[in-house]
C-alpha positions in Angstrom: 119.2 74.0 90.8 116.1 74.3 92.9 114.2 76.5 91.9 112.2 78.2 94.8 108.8 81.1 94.0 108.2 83.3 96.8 104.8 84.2 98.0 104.2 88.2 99.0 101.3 89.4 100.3 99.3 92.6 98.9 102.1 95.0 100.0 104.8 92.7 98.2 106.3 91.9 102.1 107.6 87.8 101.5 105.4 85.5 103.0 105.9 82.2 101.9 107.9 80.1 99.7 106.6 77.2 96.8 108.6 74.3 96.9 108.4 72.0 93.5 107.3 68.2 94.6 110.8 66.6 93.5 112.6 68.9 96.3 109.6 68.0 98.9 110.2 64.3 97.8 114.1 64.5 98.6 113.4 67.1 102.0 110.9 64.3 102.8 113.3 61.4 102.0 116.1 63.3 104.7 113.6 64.3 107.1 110.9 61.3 107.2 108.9 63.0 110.3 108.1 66.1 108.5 104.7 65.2 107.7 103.7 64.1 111.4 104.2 68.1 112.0 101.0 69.3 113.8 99.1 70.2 110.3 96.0 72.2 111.9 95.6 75.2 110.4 92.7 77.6 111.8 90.2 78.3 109.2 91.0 82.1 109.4 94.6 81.2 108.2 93.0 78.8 106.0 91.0 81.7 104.4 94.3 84.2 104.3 96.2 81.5 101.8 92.8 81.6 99.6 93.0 85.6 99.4 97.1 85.4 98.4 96.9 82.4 95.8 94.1 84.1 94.5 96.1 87.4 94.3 99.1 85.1 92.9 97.1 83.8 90.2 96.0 87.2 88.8 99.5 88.8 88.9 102.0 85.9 88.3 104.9 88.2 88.1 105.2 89.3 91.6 107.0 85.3 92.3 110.5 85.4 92.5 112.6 83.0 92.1 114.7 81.1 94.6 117.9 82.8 92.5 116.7 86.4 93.0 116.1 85.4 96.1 119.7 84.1 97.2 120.5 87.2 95.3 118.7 89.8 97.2 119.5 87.3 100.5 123.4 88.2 99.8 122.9 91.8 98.8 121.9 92.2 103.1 124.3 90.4 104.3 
């Protein structure tokens, strides 16, 4: 079972997911090109992930997990 976090910024809206390496190995494996994506990222967005995995790290308990997700996912549908 993969087991996905979810990243929220300071309002708790979902802005992000964590992916653990051994699914990225197997998404890479099936999708070989991934990497080539156009990996630029402006230094203002750059700076925005810095301000929400600092906020991660002191309240760990806002990630979800890919579960509650799927979960919450089938509650709207």
């Amino acid at each position: 079972m993969m087991r996905l976090q979810l990243i929220q910024d300071g309002k708790g809206k979902n802005t992000g997911v964590f992916i653990p390496m051994e699914y990225w190995t197997l998404i890479k494996k099936k999708y070989p090109d991934i990497e080539n994506a156009d990996t630029d990222i402006p230094k203002w967005e750059k700076d925005l992930i810095d301000v929400r995995l600092d906020a991660i790290a002191k309240n760990p308990d806002r990630l979800k997990s890919g579960k509650n997700l799927l979960k919450e996912l089938k509650r709207e549908i």
